[in-house]
PDB file of N, CA, C and O in Angstrom:
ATOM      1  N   UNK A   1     226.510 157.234 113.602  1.00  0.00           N
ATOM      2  CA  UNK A   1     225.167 157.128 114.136  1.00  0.00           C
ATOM      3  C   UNK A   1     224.166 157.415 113.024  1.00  0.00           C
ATOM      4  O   UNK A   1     224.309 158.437 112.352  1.00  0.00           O
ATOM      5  N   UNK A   2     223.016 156.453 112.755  1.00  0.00           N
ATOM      6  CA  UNK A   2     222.240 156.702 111.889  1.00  0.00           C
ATOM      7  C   UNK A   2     221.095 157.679 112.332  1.00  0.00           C
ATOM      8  O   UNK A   2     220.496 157.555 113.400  1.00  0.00           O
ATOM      9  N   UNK A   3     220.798 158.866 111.218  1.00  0.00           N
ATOM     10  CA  UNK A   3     219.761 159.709 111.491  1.00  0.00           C
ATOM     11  C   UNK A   3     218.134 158.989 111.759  1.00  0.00           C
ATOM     12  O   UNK A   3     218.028 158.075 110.941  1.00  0.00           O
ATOM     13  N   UNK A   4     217.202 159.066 112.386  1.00  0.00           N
ATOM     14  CA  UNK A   4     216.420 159.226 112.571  1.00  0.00           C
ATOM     15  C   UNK A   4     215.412 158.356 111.797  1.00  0.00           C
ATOM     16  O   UNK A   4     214.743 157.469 112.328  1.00  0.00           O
ATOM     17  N   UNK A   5     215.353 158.759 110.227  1.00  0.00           N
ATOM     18  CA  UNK A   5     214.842 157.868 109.146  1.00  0.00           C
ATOM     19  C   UNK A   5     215.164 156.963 108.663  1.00  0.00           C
ATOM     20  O   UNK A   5     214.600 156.121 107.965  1.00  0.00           O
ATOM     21  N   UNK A   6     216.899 157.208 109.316  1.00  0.00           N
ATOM     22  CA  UNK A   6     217.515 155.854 108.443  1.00  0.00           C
ATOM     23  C   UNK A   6     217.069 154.680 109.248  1.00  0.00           C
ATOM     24  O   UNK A   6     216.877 153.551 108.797  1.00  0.00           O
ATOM     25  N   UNK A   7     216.890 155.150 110.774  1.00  0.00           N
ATOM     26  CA  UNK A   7     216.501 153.666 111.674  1.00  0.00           C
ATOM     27  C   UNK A   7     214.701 153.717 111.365  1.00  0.00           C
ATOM     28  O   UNK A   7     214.124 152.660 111.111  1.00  0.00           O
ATOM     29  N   UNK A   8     214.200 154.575 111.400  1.00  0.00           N
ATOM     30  CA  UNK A   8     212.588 154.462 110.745  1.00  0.00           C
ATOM     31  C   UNK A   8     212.636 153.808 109.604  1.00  0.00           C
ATOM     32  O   UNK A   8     211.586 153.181 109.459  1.00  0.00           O
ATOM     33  N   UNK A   9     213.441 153.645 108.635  1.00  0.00           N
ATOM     34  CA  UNK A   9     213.495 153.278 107.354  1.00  0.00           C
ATOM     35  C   UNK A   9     214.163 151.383 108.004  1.00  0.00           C
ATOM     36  O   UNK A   9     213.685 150.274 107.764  1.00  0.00           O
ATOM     37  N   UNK A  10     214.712 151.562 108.381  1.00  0.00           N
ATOM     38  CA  UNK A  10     215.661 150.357 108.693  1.00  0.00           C
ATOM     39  C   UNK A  10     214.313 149.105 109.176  1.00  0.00           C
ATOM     40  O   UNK A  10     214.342 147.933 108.800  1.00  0.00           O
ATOM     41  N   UNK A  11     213.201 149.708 110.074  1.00  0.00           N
ATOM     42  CA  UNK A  11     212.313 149.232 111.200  1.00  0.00           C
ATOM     43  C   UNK A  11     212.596 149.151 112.283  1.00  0.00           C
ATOM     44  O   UNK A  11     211.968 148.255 112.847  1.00  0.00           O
ATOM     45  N   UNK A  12     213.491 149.842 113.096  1.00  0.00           N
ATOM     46  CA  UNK A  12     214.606 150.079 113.838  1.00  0.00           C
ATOM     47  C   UNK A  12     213.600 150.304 115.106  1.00  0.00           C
ATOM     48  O   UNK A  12     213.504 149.772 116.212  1.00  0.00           O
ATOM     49  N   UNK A  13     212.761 151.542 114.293  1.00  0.00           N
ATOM     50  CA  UNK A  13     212.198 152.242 115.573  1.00  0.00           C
ATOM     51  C   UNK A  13     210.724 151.820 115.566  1.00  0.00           C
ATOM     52  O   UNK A  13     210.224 152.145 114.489  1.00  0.00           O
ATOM     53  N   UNK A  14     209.814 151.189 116.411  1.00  0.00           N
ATOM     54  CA  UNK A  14     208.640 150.911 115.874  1.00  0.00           C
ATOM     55  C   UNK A  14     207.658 151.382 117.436  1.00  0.00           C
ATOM     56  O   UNK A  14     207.508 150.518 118.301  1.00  0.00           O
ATOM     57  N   UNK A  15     207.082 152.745 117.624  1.00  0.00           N
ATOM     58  CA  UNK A  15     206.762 153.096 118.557  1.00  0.00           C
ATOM     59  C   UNK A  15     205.689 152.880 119.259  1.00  0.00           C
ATOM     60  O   UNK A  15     205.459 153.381 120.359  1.00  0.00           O
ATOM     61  N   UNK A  16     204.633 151.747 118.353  1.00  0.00           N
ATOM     62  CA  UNK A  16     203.615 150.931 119.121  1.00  0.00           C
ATOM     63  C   UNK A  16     204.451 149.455 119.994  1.00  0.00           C
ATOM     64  O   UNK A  16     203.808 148.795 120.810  1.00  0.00           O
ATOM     65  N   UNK A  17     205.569 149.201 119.736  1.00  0.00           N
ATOM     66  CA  UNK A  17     206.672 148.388 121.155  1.00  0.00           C
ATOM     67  C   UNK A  17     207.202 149.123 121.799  1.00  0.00           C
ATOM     68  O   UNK A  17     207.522 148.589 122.861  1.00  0.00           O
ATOM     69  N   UNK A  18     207.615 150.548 121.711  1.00  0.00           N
ATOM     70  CA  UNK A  18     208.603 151.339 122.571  1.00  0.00           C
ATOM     71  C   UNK A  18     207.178 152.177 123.688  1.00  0.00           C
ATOM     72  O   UNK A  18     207.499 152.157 124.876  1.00  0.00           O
ATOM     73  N   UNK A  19     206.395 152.547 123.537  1.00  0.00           N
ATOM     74  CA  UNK A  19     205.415 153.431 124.045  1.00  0.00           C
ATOM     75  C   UNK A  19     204.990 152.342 125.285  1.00  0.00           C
ATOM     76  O   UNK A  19     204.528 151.212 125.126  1.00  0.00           O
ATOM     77  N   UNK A  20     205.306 153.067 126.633  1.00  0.00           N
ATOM     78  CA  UNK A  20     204.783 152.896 127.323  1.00  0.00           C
ATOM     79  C   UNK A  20     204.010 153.749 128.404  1.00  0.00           C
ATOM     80  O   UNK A  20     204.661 154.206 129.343  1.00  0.00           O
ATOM     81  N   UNK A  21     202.832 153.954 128.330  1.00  0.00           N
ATOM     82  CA  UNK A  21     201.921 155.194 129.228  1.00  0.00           C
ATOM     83  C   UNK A  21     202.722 155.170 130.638  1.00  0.00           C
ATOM     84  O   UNK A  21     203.232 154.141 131.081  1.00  0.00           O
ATOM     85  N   UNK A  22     202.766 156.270 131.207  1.00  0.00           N
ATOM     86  CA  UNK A  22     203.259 157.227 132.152  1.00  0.00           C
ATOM     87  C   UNK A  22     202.139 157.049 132.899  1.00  0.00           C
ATOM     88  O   UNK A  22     202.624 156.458 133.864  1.00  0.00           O
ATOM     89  N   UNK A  23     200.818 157.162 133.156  1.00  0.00           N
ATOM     90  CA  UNK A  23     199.846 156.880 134.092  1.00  0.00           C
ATOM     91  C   UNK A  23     200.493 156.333 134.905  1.00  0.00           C
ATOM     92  O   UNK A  23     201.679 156.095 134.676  1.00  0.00           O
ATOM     93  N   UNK A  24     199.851 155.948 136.181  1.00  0.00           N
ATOM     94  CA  UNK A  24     200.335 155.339 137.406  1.00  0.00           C
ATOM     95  C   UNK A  24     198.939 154.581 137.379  1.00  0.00           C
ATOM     96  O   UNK A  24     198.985 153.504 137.973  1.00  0.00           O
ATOM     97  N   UNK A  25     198.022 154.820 136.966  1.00  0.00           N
ATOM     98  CA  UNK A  25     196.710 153.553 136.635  1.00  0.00           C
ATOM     99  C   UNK A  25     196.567 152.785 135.909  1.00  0.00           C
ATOM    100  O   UNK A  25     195.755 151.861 135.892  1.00  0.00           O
ATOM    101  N   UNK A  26     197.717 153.205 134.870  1.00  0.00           N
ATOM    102  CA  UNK A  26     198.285 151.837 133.701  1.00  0.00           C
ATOM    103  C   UNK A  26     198.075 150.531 134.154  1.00  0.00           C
ATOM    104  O   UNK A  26     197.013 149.916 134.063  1.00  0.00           O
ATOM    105  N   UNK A  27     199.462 149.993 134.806  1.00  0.00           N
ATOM    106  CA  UNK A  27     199.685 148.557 135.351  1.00  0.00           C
ATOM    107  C   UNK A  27     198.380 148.183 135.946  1.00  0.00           C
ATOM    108  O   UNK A  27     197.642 147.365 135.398  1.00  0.00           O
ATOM    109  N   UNK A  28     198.058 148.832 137.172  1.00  0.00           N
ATOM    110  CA  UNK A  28     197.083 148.423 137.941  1.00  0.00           C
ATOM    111  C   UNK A  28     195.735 148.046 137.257  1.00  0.00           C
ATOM    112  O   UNK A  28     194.970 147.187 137.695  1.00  0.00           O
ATOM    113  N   UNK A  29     195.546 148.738 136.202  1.00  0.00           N
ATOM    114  CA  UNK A  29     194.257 148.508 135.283  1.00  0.00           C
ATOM    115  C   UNK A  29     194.794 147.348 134.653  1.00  0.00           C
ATOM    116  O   UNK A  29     194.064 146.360 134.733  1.00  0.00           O
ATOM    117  N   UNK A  30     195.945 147.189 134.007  1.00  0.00           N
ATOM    118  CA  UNK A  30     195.861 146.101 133.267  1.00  0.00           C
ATOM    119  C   UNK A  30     196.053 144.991 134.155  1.00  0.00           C
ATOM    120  O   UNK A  30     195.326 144.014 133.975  1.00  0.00           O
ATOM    121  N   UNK A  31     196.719 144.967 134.884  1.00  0.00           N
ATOM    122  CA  UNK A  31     196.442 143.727 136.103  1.00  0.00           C
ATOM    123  C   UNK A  31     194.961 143.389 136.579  1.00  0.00           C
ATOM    124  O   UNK A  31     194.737 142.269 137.038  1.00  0.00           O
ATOM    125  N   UNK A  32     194.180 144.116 136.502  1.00  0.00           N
ATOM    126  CA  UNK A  32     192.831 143.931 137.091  1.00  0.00           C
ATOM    127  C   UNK A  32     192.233 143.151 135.501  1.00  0.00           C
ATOM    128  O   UNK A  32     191.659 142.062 135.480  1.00  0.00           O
ATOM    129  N   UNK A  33     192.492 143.885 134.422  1.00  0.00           N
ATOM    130  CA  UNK A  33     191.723 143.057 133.217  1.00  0.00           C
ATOM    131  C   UNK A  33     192.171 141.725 133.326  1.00  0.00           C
ATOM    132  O   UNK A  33     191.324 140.845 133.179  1.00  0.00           O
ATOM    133  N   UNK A  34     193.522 141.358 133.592  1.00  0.00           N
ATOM    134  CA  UNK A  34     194.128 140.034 133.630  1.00  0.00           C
ATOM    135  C   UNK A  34     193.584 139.057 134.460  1.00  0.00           C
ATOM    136  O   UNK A  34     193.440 137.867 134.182  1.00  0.00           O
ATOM    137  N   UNK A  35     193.259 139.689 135.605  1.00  0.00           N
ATOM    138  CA  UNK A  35     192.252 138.795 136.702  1.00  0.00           C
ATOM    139  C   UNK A  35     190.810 138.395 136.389  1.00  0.00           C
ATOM    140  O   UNK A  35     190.119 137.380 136.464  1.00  0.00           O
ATOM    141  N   UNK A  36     190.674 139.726 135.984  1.00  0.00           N
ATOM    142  CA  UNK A  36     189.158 139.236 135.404  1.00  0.00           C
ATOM    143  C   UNK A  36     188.841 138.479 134.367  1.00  0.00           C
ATOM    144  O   UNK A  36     187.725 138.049 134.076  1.00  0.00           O
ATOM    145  N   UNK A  37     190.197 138.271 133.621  1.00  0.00           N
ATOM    146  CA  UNK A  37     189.428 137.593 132.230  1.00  0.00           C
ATOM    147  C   UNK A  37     190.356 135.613 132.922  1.00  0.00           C
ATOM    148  O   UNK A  37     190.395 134.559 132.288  1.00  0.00           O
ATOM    149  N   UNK A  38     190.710 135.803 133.833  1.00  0.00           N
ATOM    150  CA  UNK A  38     191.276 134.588 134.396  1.00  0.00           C
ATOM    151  C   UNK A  38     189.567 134.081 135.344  1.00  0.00           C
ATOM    152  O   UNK A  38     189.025 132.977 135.286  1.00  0.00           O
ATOM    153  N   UNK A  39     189.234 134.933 135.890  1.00  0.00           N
ATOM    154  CA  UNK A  39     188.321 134.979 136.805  1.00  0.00           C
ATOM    155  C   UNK A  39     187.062 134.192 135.953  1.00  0.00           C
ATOM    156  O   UNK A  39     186.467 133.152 136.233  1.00  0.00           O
ATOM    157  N   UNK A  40     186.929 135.001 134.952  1.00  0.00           N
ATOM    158  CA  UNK A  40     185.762 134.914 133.688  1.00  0.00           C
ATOM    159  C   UNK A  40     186.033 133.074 133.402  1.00  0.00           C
ATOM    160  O   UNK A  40     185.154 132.244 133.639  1.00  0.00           O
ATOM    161  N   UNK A  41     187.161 132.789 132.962  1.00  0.00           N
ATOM    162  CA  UNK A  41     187.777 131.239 132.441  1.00  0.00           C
ATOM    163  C   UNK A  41     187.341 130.944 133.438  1.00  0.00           C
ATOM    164  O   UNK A  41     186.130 130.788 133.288  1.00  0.00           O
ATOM    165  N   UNK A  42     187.685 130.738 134.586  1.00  0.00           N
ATOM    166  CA  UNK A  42     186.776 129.976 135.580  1.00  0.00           C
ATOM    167  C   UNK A  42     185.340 129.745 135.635  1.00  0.00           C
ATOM    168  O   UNK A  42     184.703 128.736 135.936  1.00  0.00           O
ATOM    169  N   UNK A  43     184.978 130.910 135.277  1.00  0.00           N
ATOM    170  CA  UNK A  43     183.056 130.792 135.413  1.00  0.00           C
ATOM    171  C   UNK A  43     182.466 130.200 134.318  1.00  0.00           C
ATOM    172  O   UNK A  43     181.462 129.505 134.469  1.00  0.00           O
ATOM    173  N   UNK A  44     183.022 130.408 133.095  1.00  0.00           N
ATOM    174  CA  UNK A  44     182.521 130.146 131.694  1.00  0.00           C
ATOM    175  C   UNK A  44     182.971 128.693 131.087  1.00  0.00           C
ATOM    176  O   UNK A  44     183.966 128.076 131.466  1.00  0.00           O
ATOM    177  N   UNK A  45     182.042 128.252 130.060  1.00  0.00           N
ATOM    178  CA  UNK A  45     182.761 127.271 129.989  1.00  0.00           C
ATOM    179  C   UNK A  45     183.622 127.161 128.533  1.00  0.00           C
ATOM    180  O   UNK A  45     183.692 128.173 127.836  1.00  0.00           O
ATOM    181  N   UNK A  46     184.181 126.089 128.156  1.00  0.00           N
ATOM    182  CA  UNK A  46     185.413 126.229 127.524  1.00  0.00           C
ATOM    183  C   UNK A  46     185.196 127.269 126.257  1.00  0.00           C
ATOM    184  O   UNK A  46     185.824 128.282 125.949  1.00  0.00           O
ATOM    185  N   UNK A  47     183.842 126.496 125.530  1.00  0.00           N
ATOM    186  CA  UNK A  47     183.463 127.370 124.502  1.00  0.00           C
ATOM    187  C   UNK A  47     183.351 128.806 124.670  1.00  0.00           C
ATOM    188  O   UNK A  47     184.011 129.653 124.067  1.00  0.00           O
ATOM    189  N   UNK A  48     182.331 129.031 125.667  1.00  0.00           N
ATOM    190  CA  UNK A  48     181.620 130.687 126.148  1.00  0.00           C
ATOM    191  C   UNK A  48     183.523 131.487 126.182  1.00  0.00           C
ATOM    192  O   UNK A  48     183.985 132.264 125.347  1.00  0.00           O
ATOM    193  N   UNK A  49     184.146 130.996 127.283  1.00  0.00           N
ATOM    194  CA  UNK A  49     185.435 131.258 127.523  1.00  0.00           C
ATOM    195  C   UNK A  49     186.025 131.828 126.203  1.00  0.00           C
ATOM    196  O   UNK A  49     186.397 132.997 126.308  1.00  0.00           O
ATOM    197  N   UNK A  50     186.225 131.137 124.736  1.00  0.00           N
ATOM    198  CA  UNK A  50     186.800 130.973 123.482  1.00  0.00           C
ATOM    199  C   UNK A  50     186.152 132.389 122.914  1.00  0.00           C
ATOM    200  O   UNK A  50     186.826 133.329 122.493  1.00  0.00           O
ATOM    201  N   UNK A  51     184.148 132.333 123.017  1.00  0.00           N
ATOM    202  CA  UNK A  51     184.150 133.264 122.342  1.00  0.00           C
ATOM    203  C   UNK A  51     183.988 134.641 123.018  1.00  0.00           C
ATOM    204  O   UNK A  51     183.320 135.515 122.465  1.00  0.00           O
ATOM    205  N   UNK A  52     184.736 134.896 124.499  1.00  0.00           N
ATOM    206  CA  UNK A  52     185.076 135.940 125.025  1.00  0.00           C
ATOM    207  C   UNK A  52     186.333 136.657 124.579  1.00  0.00           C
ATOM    208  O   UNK A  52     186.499 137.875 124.518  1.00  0.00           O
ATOM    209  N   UNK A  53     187.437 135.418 124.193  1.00  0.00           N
ATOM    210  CA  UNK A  53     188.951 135.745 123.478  1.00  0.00           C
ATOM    211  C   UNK A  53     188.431 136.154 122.426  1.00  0.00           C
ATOM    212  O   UNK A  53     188.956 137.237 122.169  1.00  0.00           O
ATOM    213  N   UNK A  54     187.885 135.960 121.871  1.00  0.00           N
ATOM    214  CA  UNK A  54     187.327 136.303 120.362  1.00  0.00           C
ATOM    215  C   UNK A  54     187.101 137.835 119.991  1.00  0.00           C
ATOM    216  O   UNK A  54     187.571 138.654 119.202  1.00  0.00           O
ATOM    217  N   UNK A  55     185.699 137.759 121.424  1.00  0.00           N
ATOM    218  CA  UNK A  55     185.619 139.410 121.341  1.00  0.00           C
ATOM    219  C   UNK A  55     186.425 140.441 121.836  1.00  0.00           C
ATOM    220  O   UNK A  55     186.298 141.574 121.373  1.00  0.00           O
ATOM    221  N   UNK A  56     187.373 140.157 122.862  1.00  0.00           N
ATOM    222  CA  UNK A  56     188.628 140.500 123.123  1.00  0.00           C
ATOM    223  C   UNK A  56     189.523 140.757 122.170  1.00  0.00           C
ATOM    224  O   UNK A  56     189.884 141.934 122.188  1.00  0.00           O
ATOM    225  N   UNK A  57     190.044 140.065 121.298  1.00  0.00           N
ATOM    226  CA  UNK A  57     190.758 140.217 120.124  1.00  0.00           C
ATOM    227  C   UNK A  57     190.332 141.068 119.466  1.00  0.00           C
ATOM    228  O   UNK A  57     191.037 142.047 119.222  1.00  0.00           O
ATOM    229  N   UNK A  58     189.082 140.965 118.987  1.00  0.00           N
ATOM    230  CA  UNK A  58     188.428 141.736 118.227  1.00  0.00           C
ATOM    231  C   UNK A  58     188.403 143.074 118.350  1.00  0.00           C
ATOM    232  O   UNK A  58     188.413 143.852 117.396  1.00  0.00           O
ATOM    233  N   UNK A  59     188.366 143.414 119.639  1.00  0.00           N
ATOM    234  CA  UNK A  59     188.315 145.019 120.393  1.00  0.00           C
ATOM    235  C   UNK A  59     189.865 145.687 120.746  1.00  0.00           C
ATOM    236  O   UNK A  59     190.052 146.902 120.697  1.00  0.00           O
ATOM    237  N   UNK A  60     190.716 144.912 121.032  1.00  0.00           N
ATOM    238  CA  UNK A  60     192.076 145.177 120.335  1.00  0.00           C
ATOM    239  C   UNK A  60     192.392 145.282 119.162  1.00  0.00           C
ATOM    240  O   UNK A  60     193.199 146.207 119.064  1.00  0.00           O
ATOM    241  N   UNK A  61     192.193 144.840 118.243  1.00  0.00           N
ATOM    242  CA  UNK A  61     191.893 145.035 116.881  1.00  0.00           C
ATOM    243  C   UNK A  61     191.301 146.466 116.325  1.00  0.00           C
ATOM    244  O   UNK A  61     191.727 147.108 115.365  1.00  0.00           O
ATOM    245  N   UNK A  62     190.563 146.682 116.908  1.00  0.00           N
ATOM    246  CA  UNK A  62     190.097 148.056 117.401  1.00  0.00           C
ATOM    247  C   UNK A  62     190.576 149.023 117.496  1.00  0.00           C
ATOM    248  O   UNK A  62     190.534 150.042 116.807  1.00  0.00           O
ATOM    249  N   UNK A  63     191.198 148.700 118.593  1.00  0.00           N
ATOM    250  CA  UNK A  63     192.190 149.836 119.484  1.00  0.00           C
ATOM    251  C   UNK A  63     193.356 150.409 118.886  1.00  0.00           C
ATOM    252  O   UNK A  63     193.837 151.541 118.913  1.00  0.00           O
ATOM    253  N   UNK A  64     193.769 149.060 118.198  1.00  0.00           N
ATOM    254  CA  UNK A  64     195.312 149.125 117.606  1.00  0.00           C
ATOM    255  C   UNK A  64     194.621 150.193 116.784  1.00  0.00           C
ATOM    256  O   UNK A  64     194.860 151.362 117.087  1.00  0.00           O
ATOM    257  N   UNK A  65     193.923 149.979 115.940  1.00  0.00           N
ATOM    258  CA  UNK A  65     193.386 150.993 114.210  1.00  0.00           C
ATOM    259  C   UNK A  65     193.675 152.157 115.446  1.00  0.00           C
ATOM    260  O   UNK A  65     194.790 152.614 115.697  1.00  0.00           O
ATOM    261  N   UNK A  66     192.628 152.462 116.031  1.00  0.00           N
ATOM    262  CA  UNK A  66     192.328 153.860 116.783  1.00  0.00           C
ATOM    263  C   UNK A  66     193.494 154.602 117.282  1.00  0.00           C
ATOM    264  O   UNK A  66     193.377 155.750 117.710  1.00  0.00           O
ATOM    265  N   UNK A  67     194.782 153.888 117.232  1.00  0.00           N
ATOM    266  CA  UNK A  67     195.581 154.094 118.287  1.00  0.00           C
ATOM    267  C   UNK A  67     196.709 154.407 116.365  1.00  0.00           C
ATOM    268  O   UNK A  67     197.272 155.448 116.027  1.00  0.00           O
ATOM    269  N   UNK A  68     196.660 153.561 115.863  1.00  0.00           N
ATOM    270  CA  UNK A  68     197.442 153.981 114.902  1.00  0.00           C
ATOM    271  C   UNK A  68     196.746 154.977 114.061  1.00  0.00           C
ATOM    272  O   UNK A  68     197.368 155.329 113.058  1.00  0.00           O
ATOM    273  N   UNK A  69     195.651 155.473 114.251  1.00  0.00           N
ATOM    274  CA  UNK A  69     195.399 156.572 113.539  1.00  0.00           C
ATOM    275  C   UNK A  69     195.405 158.074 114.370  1.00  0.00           C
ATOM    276  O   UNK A  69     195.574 159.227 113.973  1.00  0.00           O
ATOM    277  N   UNK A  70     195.176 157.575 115.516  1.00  0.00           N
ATOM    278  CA  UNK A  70     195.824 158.920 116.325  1.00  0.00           C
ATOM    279  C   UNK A  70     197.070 159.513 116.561  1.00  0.00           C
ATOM    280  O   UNK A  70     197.452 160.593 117.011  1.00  0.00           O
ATOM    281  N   UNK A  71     197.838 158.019 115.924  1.00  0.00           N
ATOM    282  CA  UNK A  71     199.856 158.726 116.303  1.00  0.00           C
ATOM    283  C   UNK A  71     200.035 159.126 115.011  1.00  0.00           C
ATOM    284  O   UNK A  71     201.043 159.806 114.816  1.00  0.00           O
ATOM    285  N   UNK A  72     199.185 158.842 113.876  1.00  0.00           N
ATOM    286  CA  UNK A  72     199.227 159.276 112.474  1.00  0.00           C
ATOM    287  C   UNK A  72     198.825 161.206 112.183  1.00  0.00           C
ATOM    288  O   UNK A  72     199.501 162.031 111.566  1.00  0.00           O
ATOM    289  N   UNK A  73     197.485 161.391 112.912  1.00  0.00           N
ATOM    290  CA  UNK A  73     197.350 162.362 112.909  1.00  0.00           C
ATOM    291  C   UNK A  73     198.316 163.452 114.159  1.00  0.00           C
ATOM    292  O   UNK A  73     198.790 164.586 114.080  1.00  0.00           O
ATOM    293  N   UNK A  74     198.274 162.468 115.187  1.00  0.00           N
ATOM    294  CA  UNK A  74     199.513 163.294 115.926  1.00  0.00           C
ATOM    295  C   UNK A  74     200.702 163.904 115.322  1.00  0.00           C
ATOM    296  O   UNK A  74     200.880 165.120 115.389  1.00  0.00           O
ATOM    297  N   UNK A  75     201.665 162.977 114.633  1.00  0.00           N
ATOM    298  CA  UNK A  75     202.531 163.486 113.548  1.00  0.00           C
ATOM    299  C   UNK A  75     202.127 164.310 112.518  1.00  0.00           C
ATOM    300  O   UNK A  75     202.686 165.393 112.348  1.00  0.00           O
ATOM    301  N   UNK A  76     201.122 163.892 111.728  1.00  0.00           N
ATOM    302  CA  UNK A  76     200.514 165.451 110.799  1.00  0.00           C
ATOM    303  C   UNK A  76     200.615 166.649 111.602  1.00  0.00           C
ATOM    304  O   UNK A  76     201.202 167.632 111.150  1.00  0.00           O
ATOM    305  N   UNK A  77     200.065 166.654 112.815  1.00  0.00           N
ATOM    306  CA  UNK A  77     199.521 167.838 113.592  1.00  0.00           C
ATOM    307  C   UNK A  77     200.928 168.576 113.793  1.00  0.00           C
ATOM    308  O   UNK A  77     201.164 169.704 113.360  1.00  0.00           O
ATOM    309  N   UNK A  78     201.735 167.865 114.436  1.00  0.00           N
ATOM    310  CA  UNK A  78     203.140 168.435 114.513  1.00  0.00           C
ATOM    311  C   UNK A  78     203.906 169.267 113.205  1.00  0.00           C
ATOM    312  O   UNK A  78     204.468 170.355 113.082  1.00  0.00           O
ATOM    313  N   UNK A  79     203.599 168.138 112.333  1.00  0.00           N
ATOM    314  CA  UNK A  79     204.410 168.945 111.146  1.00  0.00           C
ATOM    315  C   UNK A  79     203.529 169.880 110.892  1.00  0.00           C
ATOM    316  O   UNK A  79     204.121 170.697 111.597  1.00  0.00           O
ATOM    317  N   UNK A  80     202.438 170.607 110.417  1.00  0.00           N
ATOM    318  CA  UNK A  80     201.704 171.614 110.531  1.00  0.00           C
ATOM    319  C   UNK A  80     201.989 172.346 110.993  1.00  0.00           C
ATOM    320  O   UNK A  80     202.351 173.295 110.296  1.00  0.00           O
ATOM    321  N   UNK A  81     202.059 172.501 112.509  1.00  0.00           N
ATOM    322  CA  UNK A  81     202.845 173.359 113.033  1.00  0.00           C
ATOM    323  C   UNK A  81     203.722 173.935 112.941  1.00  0.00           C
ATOM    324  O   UNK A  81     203.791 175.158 112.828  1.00  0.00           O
ATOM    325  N   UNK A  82     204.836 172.936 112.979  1.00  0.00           N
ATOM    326  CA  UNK A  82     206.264 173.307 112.525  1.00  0.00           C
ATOM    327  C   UNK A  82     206.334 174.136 111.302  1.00  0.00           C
ATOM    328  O   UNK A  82     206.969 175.186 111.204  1.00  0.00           O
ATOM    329  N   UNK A  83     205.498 173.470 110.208  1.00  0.00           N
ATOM    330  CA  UNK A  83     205.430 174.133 108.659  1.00  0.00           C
ATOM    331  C   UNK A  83     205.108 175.901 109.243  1.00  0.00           C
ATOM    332  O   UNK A  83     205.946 176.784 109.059  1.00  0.00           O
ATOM    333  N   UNK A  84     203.566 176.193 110.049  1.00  0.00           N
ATOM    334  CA  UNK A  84     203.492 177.107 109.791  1.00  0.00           C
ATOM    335  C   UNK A  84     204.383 178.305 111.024  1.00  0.00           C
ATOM    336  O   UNK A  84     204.404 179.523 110.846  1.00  0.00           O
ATOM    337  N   UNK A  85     204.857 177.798 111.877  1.00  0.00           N
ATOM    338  CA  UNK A  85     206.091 178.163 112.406  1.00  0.00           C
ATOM    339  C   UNK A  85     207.500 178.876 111.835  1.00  0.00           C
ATOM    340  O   UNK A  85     208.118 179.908 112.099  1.00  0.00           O
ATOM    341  N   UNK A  86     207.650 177.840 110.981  1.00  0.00           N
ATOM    342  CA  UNK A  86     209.058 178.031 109.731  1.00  0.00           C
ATOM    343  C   UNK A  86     208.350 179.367 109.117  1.00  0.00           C
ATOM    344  O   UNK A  86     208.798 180.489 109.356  1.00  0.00           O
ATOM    345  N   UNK A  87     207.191 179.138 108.295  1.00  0.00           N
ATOM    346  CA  UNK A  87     207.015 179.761 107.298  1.00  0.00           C
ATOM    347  C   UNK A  87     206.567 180.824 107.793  1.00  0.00           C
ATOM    348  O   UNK A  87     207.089 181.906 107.526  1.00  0.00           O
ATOM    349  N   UNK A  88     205.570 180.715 108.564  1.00  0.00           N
ATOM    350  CA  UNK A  88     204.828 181.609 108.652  1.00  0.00           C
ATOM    351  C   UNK A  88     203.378 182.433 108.664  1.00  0.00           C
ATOM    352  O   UNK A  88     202.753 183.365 109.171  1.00  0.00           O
ATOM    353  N   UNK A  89     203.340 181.137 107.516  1.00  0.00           N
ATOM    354  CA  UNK A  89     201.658 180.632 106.903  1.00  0.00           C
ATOM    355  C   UNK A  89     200.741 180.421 108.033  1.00  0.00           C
ATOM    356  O   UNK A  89     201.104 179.698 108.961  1.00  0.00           O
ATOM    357  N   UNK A  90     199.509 181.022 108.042  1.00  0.00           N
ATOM    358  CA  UNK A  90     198.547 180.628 108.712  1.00  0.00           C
ATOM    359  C   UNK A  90     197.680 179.646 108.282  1.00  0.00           C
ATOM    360  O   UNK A  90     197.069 179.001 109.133  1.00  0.00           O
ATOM    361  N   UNK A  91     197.526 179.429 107.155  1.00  0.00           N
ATOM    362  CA  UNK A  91     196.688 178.971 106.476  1.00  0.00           C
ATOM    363  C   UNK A  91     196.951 178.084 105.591  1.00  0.00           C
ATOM    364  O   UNK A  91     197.314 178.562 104.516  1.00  0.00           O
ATOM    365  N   UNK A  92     196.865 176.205 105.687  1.00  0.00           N
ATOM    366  CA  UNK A  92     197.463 175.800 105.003  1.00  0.00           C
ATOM    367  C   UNK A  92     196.179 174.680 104.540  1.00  0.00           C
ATOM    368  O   UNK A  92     195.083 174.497 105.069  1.00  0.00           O
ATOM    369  N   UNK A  93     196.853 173.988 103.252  1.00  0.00           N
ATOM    370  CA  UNK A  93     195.884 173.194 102.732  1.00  0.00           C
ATOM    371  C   UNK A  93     195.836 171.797 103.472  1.00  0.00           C
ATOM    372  O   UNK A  93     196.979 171.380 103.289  1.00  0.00           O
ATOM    373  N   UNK A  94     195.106 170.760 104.264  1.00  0.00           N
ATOM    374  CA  UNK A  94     194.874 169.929 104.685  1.00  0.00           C
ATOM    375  C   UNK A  94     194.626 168.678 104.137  1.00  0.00           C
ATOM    376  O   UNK A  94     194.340 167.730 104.867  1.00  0.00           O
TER     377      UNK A  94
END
């Protein structure tokens, strides 16, 4: 069985595909965006429609950064801990 890094190292493990929120307002929210932006294609026309995907994309684009910089600092935060746990240290350089 490979340790941990070796499948992190491999691309094995990639936890923006494995992560799925625990909410119970998850699905239901994203089902409702799905309607609405189906709903929206109906009202708009082909173009207006195009540059709604646009700004859509764009704001996922977004999210992803926001979202990969919070599991970034999430992991710092952990090891910090842990560091000053082990050690002992209160006080460490950032």
């Amino acid at each position: 069985m490979k340790s941990i890094l070796e499948e992190l190292f491999d691309g094995n493990i990639n936890p923006a595909e494995l992560i799925i929120p625990r909410n119970p307002e998850y699905r239901p929210l994203n089902r409702k965006i799905s309607d609405t932006i189906l709903m929206w294609k109906d009202k708009l026309s082909e173009h207006d429609f195009q540059e709604l995907e646009e700004l859509l994309d764009l704001r996922s684009q977004s999210d992803s950064m926001y979202a990969e910089a919070s599991f970034v600092y999430g992991f710092k935060l952990a090891l910090w801990i842990m560091i000053e746990v082990m050690t002992g240290e209160t006080e460490l350089s950032h």
